[in-house]
N, C-alpha and C positions, 0 to 999 in steps of 0.2 A: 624464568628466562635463562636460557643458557649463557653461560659464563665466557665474554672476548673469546676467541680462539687465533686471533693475531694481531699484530701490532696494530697494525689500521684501525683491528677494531676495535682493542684500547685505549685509542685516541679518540675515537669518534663518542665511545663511554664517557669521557671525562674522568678518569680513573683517576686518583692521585695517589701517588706512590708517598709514601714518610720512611724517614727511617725508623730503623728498630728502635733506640731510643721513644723517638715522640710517636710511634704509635703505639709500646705497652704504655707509655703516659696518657695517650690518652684514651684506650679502654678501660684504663684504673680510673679514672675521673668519671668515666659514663659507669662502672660499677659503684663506686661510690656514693654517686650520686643518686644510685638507683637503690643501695642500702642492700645490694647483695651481695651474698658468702665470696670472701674474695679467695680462699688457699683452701678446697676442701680436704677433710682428714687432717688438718693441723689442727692441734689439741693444744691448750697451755700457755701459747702464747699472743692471745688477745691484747694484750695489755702489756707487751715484753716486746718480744719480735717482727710479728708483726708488723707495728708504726713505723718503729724503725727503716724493714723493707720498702711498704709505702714512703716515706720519702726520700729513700735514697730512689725510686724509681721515677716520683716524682721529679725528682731534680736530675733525672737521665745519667746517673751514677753507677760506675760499677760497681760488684759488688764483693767483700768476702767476709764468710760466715767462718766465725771463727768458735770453734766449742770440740767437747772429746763425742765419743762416739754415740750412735742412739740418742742423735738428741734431733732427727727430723732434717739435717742439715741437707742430704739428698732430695728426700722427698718436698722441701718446702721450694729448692731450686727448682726442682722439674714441675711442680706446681704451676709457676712463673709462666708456661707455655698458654695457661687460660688467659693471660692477656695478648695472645696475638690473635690477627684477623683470622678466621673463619678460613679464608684463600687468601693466597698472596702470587700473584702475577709473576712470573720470570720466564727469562726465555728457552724456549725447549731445548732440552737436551745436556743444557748448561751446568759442566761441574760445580759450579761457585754460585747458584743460584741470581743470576742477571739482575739485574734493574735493563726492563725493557729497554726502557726512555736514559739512561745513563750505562751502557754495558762497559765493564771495566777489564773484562778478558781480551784476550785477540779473537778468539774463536768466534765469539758472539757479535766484535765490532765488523770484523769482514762479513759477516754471517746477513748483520742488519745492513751493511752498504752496499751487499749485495741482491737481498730480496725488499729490502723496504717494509714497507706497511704487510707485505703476504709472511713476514717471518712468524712464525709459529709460537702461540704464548701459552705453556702449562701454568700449571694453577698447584703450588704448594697448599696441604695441609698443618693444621700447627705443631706436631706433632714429629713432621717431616722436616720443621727451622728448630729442631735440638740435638747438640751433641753436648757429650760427656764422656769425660779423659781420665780416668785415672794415673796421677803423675806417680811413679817408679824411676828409680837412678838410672835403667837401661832406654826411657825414654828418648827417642831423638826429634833432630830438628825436622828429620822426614815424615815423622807421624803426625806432629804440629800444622809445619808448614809445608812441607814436600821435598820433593825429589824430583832431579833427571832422571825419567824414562827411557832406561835403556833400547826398550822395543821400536821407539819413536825415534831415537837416534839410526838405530839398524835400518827405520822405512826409508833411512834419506835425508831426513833434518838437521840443520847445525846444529849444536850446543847452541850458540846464541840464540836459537828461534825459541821465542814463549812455549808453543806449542809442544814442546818436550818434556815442561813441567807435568809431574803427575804431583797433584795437589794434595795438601793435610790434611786433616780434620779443620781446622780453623775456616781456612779457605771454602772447604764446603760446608762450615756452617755461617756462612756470608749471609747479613738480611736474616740471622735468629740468635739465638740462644746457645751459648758455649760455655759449660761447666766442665772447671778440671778441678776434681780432687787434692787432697792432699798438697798441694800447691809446695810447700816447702823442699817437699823429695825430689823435686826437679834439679839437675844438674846448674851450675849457675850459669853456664854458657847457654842450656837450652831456656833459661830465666832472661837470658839477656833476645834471645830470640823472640822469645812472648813479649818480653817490652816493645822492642820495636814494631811487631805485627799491630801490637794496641794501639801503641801510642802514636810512632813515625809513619806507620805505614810503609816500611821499606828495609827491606829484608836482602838476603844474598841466598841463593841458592847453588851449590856448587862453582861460586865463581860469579853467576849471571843474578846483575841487580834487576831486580825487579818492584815495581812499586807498585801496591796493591793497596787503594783507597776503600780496606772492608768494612761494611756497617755490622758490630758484632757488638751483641751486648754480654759481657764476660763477668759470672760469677766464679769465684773460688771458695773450696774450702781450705781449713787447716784445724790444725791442734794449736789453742791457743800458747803452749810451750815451745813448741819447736815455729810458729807464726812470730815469733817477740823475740827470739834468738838470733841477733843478726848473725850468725854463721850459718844461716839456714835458708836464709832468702836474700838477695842483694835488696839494697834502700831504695833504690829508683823503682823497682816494680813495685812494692809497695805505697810510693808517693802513688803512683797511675790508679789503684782505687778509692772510687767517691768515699765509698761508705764502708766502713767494719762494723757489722753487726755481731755481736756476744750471744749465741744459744746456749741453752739451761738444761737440766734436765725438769720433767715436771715438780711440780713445788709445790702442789696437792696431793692426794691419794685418792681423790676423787677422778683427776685427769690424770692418772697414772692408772687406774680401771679401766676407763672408757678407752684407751689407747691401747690394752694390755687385748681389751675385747672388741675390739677393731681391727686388732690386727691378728690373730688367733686364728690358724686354724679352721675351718669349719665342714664338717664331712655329711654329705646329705643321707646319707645308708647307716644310719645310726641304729643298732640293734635296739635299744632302749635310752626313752630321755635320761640325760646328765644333767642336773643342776647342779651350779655352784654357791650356794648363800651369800650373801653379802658379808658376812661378817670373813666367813673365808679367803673373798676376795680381797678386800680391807687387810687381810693377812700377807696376800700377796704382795701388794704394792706395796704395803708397811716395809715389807720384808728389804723392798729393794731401796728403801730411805734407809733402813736402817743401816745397809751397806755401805751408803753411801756417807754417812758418817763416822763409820767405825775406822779404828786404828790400824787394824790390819788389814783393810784392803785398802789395793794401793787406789787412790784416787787421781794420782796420774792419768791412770789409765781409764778409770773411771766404770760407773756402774748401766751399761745400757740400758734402754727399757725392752729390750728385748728379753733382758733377764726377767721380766715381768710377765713378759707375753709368752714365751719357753713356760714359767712356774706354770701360769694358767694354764696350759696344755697340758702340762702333765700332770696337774691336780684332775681335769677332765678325764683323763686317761686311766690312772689309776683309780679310780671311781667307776668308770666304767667296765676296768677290768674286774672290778671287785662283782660287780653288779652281775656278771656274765659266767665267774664260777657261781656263784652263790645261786643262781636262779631266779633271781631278784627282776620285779619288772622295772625300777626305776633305781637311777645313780645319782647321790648325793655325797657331793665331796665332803669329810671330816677332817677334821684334824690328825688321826692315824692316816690321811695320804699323804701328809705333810712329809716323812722320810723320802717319797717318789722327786720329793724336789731338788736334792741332792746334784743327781745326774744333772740336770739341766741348770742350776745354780753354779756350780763348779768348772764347767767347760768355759763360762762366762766372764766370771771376774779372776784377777789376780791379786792372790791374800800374799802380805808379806808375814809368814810364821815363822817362829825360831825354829832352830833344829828337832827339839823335842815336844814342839808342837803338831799335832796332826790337824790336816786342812778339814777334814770333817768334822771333829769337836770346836770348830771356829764357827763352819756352816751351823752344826745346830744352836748355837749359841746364836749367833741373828736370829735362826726362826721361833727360839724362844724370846727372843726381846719381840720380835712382831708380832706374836699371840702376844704375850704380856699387854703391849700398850695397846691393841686393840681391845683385848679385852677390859682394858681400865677407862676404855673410851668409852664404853657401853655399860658396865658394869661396875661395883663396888662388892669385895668380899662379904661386908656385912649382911648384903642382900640374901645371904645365900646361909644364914646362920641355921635353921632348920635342917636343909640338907647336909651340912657341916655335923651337927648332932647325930643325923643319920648312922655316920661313921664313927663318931668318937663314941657310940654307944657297944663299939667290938663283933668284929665278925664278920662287920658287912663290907665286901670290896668288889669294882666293880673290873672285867676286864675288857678293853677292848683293841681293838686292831683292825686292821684295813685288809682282811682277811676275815672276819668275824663277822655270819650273815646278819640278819637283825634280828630273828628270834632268839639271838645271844644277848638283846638289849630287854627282854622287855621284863624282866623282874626289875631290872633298875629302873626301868622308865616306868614302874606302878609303885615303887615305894618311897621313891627319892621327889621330895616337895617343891613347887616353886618351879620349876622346869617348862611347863605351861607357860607360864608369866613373862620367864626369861625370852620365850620363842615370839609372842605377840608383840615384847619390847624390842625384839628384834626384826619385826616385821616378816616373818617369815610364815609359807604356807605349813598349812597343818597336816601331816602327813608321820607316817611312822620312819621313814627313812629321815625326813627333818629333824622329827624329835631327836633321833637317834644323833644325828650332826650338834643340834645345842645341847645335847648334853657331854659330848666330848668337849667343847668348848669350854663348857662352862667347869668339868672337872678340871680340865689343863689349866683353866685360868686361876680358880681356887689352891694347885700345885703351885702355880708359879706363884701365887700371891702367901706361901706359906700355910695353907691352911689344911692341903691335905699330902701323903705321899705318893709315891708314885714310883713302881719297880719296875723295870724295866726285864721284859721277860725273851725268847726267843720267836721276833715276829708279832708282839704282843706287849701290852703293860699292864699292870694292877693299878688302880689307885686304894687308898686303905686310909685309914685316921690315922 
């Protein structure tokens, strides 16, 4: 059945209009109830975030999400739009999106007590009740709330007529979803402008009071530093939100994968399959924990997961590049692509290093703590006392490099013991490009664990007893 196309026929529907509030309340409640996926693509925070939003929306609260960067804070607000209706009734044409049955413009009230029931009713998507601001110190009170339309003035109109306003983002996100960024960088004069839009409803535009009763459900972001600094936000805007909710970064390695490989990249003209091992990837997320507690980077600023999802792509990458000199039909990431991470690790975070410190001998220093504890998750050096022997016995070293086809592996992979063993503990398919991947693993890991060396060549290394 086709959807009202005018007032009359809205009424004759029985349509009931809610506001924004109590109707994402109550789609959350028929989700709920129903035990289905409420935020999809949110990873981590099941048990964290999540409840938290669930009841600040239950209790019709606005919202702000306070956390550093890469931690989902965008994406879980625009998420929010799966709890509006499917269509949402307002009257055509209407900058501010109407309430047929309550219009609060002039446009729309002459509009309706002029035609009646034949005025004309479009149908919002949920998609079309979201905006999203990024606050900036040049932001003003016109991109907010509006402006005198010069052109309107020139047709003939007073400054006092409504009708001269050209409206902000807020106003025409009336009846949905308005997310501003950064919330803190806003000037405090246009902070004083957001309070009143929220809270009073009544605003000043150029001189002319206008009072605008908008149904607007308002999340923000910030940086929990600069959100707790009262020189950064005035107090009363901060009394006006229900709920602060605290985002994290992920807190497993588990859901710092599946987030890293969800959001990656993915090219369908792939010259040849890429695989990544598990343990690899395990390498990657480690990588970005171990970041995130180390001394010299600044946590301030904090460690994205995009720095996760960057690594991932460019272990694919150079894997792949290796596969495509080499003439190889399949790409499996090792450990010698580990250097390709560099580039995308470094553009990312910011290391506090002394002067006589260089930022790359900092980089590799995390990606060997993240091979190290992966490998001690999986591994014990003793395991590996045979292959150890191998080498203490003189002479035998093996080289490799992310440049080095695999018929450069295969004396090592017939003489060196236990390598087999190590790949089924690893779970990994049996192939000669695999073997090739657990066995640089498992030498790195045995280096970092003391037990063998490891020279460092041009493009290349040795390992040796």
């Amino acid at each position: 059945m086709a959807p009202p196309a005018t007032l009359g026929d809205l009424r004759r529907s029985e349509y009931r209009v809610l506001p924004i509030k109590a109707e994402l309340r109550r789609n959350l409640i028929r989700k709920l109830s129903a035990g289905e996926q409420l935020f999809a693509g949110i990873r981590g925070y099941d048990d964290t975030v999540i409840p938290q939003v669930v009841n600040a929306v239950l209790a019709g609260q606005d919202i702000v999400m306070l956390g550093e960067r890469g931690q989902a804070k965008s994406r879980l607000i625009r998420s929010l739009t799966s709890l509006l209706d499917d269509a949402l009734p307002v009257v055509a044409g209407c900058e501010i999106n109407d309430n047929p049955y309550e219009p609060i413009c002039r446009r729309c009230r002459d509009l309706i007590a002029a035609d009646g029931d034949a005025t004309q009713i479009a149908w919002l998507e949920p998609a079309q009740r979201y905006s999203e601001k990024l606050a900036t110190p040049d932001t003003s009170i016109a991109d907010l709330i509006g402006e005198v339309d010069p052109i309107r003035v020139a047709e003939g109109r007073y400054l006092s007529d409504e009708l001269t306003i050209h409206y902000g983002l807020i106003p025409r996100t009336n009846r949905g979803v308005f997310a501003i960024n950064e919330l803190p960088d806003l000037a405090e004069r246009i902070q004083v402008g957001l309070l009143n839009i929220i809270e009073e409803r009544d605003v000043q535009i150029r001189g002319y009071r206008l009072r605008l009763p908008l149904d607007v459900f308002v999340v923000a972001t910030a940086n929990p530093e600069d959100y707790t600094n009262r020189g950064r936000i005035i107090t009363p805007l901060k009394d006006r939100f229900g709920a602060q909710v605290r985002t994290h970064y992920p807190r497993t390695v588990d859901d710092e994968i599946a987030i890293a490989e969800q959001e990656r990249t993915v090219f369908d003209d792939m010259p040849v399959p890429v695989l990544v091992p598990g343990f690899m990837k395990e390498i990657v997320a480690e990588l970005s924990h171990v970041a995130r507690r180390h001394a010299q980077v600044n946590q301030r600023s904090g460690v994205s997961v995009r720095v996760s999802t960057a690594n991932y792509e460019n272990l694919e990458s150079n894997a792949l590049r290796r596969a495509l000199t080499t003439g190889e039909r399949e790409a499996v990431a090792r450990i010698s692509d580990l250097p390709a991470l560099m580039a995308s690790t470094a553009g990312k975070i910011e290391l506090e290093t002394w002067e006589d410190t260089d930022d790359s001998s900092v980089l590799e220093k995390l990606m060997k703590t993240a091979t190290n504890n992966v490998f001690r998750r999986h591994f014990t050096v003793q395991e590996f006392s045979d292959l150890v022997q191998r080498f203490d016995r003189g002479g035998f070293t093996v080289e490799v490099g992310d440049r080095l086809p695999g018929r450069a592996y295969r004396q090592a992979l017939s003489e060196l013991k236990g390598l087999d063993r190590a790949r089924q503990k690893l779970d990994e398919p049996d192939s000669e490009a695999m073997r090739i991947a657990v066995l640089e693993f498992i030498l790195e890991g045995l280096h970092l664990g003391k037990r063998l060396n490891k020279t460092s060549l041009d493009g290349s290394s040795v390992y040796g007893g």
